[in-house]
C-alpha positions as a printed Julia matrix, in Angstrom:
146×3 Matrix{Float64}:
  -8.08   24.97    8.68
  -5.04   22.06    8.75
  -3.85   23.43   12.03
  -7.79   23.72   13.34
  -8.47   20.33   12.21
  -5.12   19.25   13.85
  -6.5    20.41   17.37
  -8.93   18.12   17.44
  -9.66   15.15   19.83
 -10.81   13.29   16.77
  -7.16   13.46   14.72
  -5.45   12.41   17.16
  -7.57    9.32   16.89
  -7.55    9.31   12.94
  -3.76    9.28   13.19
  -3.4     6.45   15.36
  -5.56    4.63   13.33
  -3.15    5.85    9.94
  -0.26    4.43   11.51
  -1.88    1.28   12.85
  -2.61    0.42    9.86
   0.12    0.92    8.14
   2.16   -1.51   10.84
  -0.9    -3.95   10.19
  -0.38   -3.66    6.25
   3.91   -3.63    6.77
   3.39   -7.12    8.89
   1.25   -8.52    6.58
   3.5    -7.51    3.78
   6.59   -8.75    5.62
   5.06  -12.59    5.91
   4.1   -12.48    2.82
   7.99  -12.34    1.76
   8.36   -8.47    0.87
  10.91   -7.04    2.14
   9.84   -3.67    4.5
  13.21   -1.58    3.84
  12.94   -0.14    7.76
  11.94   -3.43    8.92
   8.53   -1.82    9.56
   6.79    1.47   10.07
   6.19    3.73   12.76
   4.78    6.51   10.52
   1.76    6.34    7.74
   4.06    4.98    5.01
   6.73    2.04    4.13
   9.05    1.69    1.6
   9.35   -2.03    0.2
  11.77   -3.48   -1.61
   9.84   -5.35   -4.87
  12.9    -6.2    -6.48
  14.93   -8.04   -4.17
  12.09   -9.74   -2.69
  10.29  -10.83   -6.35
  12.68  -10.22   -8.8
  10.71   -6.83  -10.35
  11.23   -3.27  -10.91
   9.6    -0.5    -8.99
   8.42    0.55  -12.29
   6.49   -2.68  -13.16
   5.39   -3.03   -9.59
   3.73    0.59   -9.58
   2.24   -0.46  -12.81
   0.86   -3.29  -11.82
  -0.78   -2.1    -9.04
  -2.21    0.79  -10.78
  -3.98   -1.59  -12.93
  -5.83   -3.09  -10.03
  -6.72    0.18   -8.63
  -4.06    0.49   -6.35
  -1.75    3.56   -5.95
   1.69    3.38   -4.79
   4.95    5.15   -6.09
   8.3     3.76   -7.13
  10.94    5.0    -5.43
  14.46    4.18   -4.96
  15.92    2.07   -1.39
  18.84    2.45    0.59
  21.69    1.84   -1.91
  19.79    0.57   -4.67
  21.92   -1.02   -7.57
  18.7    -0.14  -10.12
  18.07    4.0   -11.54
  15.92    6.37  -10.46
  13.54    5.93  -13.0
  13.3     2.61  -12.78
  13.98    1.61   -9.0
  13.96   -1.39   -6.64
  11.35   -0.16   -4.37
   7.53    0.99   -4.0
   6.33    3.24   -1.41
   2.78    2.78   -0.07
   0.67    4.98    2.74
  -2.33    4.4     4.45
  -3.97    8.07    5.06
  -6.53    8.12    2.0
  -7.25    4.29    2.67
  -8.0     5.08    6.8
  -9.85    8.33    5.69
 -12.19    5.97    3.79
 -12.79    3.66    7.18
 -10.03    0.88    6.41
  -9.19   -0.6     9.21
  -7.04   -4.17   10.34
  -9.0    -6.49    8.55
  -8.69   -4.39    5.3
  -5.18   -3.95    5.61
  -5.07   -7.75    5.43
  -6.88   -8.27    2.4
  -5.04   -5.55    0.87
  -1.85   -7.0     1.88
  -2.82  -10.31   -0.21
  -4.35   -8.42   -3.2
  -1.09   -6.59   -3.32
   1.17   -9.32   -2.98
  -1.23  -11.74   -5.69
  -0.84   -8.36   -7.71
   2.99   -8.85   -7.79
   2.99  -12.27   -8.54
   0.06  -12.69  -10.97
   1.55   -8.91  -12.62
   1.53  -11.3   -16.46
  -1.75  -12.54  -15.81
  -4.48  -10.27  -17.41
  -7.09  -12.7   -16.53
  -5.95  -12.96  -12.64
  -4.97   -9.15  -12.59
  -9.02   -8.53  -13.72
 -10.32  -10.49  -11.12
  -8.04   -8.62   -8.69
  -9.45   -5.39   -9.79
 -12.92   -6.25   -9.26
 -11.82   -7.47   -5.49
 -10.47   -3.84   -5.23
 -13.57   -2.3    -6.49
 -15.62   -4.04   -4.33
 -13.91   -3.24   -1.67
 -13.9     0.63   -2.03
 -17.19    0.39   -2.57
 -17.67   -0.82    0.96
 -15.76    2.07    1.93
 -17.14    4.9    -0.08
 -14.97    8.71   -0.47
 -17.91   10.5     0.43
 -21.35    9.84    2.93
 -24.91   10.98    2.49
């Protein structure tokens, strides 16, 4: 069924979208003051480097996130001085987020939720408020359609 689904005109389209917006969410990121390891993406995921751009773990970055609604991983950069368990970096993709219908504009206003996430990461008040944004959001994009 992958490889069937694979053939198809409308993939093709699905996975320029994918990696569209994951360059649109990387930029975003970027000028927000994260560092993008690669410098940016030309594939569905980047790798960014929490640490050395706000001064936290990949651990508490991950956590964080997930508190908001948002999944990511942590996961180790290019010569990171932290351990494995508790690395500089955070990896984030954009397939299950296009799959939804995310497109640009979403990637924008996930790029700030993620980055207020970051910074507000103390703030159980502002980190509540966050989650609600993320809610709201999804439920503009719903998994599944009547």
């Amino acid at each position: 069924m992958a490889f069937r689904e694979a053939l198809l005109p409308s993939f093709e389209v699905y996975a320029k979208q994918v990696v569209k917006n994951a360059q649109t969410l990387a930029a975003n990121l970027a000028a927000q003051g994260l560092r993008v390891v690669s410098g940016g993406t030309d594939n569905h995921l980047m790798l960014l480097d929490v640490f050395g751009s706000f001064g936290i773990t990949g651990k508490e970055a991950e956590k964080a996130l997930e508190t908001v609604g948002i999944s990511t991983n942590k996961n180790m950069i290019p010569f990171d001085p932290r351990k494995p368990l508790d690395p500089s970096g955070i990896r984030i993709g954009t397939p299950a987020i296009t799959t939804r219908g995310m497109g640009a504009a979403e990637m924008e206003i996930l790029g700030n939720i993620i980055v207020r996430t970051l910074k507000n990461r103390e703030d159980a008040n502002e980190l509540e408020k966050i989650k609600q944004e993320v809610k709201n959001l999804c439920v503009k994009f719903p998994l599944y359609t009547k």
